[in-house]
Phi, psi and omega in degrees: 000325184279343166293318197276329175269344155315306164310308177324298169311357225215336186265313192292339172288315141357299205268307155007280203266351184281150175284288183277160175258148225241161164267161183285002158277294165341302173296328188301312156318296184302329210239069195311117136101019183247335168275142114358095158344287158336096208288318180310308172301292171329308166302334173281316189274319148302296181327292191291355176266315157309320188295297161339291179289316170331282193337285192293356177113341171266135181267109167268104180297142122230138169235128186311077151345094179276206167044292189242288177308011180324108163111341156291177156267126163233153202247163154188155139232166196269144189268354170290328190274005179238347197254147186288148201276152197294100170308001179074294230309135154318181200274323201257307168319305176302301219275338192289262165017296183289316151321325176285305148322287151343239291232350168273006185063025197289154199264303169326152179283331188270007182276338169297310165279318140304004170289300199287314168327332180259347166145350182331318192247101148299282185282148187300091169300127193264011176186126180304133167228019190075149219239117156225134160249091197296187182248104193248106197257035187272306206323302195252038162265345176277308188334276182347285176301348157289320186276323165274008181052036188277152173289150171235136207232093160199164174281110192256135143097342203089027180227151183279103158248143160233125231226136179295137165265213199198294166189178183221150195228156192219109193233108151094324180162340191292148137265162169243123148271122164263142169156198191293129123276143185286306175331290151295334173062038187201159181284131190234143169244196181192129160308107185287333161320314208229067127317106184278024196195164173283138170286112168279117203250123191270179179300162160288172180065002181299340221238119170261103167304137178293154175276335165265021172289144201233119156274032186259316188276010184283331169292101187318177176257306186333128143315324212271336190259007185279131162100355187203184185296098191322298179285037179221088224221099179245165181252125182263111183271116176231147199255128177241140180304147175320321189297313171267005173316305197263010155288311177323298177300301214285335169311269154333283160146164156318307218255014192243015177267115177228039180166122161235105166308171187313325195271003209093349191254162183239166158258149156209142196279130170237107144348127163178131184285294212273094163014290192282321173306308190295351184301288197311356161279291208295306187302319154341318177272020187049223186277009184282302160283090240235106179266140226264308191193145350270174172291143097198307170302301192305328202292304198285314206291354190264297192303339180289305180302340152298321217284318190300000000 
């Protein structure tokens, strides 16, 4: 059962991301090893993963094929017909929202899904690392002072800051404060969860936001670099099973695959500050993924797994 709902999952994502519309070999390819050899079996065991999706509401385009599959079927889906329509809210309605939520801690997949659903995950994440919303009792006095452009004052890292804000951003369940630190004298960005102090909020109107500031760009794209020290950037080499290669690549990219064995199975170099994230990838994968270098990462995940 748990193999069929990854395949689902892996098909519906497939039909998703495709441009074009695929034939059931195509998908039979792309989704290495998850479909039944066969064509008769292949063909039963899509029909009934289709039937599936149906069941729930995504609507599966097929269309006859021309030029080298001319009189096949291909299939896909479309994402205006599957993703729900953009609800209008302003800037200040999504960030109201997005705080609220914040501040109930929710727990639930589906309070998890409406985090996102209000802008929580802007940008395309290539690897899940799971959603926590601590009880921030900062949150909404930087909000505030963001909105009156007041200087912010509290301690980080164990050094006294003092800071322009600039705006705040909501990645994986963490909020950021982004903006000038004076301290430092350069743009920082800071995790609001690990404020080592109560926020001293200066008069209002003290803060000119630059006009070409992009807070998109405060953020690594990586899950794995969130949360730490940047400029400590270590490489994990880890070997993922034949089964899971190719969720791996589309995670990662292609070019970070730096050996593929006999079996099918891959190497791959992975970049990464966070610890926990990258723990929480690999164990994400069960037993498909097995790390290589450095010991001290291997070190940690056989001690998490005894201890659970």
């Amino acid at each position: 059962m748990a193999e069929r709902v990854e395949r689902i999952t892996n098909l519906l994502a497939l039909l998703l991301a495709t441009r074009e519309p695929l034939t059931l070999q195509s998908i039979a390819d792309e989704l290495h090893g998850q479909y039944p050899d066969g064509h008769d079996a292949r063909r039963a065991a899509f029909e009934r993963d289709k039937a599936l999706l149906r069941q729930i509401g995504v609507e599966i385009t097929t269309v006859t094929l021309g030029g080298d599959d001319a009189g096949a079927t291909g299939y896909m889906v479309r994402p205006e017909e599957y993703e729900l329509p953009d609800p209008g809210l302003d800037n200040d309605e999504v960030a109201a929202l997005q705080i609220a939520l914040a501040a109930t801690r929710p727990g639930s997949s589906t309070a998890t899904e409406a985090l996102w659903k209000v802008g929580a995950r802007r940008s395309t994440d290539p690897v899940s690392v799971g959603i926590e919303v601590p009880h921030l009792d900062a949150l909404p006095i930087v909000r505030d002072a963001v909105v009156r452009r007041c200087v912010v004052r509290f301690v980080y890292a164990g050094r006294d800051r003092e800071v322009e804000p600039w705006g705040m951003l909501l990645r994986d369940g963490f909020w950021y404060l982004t903006g000038y630190d004076r301290v430092r004298s350069d743009r920082r960005t800071f995790r609001i969860d690990r404020l080592e102090s109560a926020v001293d909020v200066g008069p209002p109107g003290e803060v000119e936001i630059p006009a070409d500031v992009d807070l998109t760009t405060s953020l690594p794209d990586d899950p794995m670099m969130l949360g730490a020290d940047h400029h400590r950037v270590r490489t994990a080499r880890v070997i993922v099973s034949a089964r899971r290669a190719r969720p791996a690549i589309a995670d990662l990219g292609a070019e970070r695959v730096v050996q593929v064995h006999d079996d099918g199975s891959i190497e791959v170099d992975v970049p990464y500050a966070n610890t926990a994230a990258m723990m929480s990838w690999v164990l994400g994968h069960l037993d498909d993924a097995v790390v290589v270098a450095p010991e001290d990462l291997r070190d940690d995940i056989v001690s998490h797994l005894r201890g659970l």
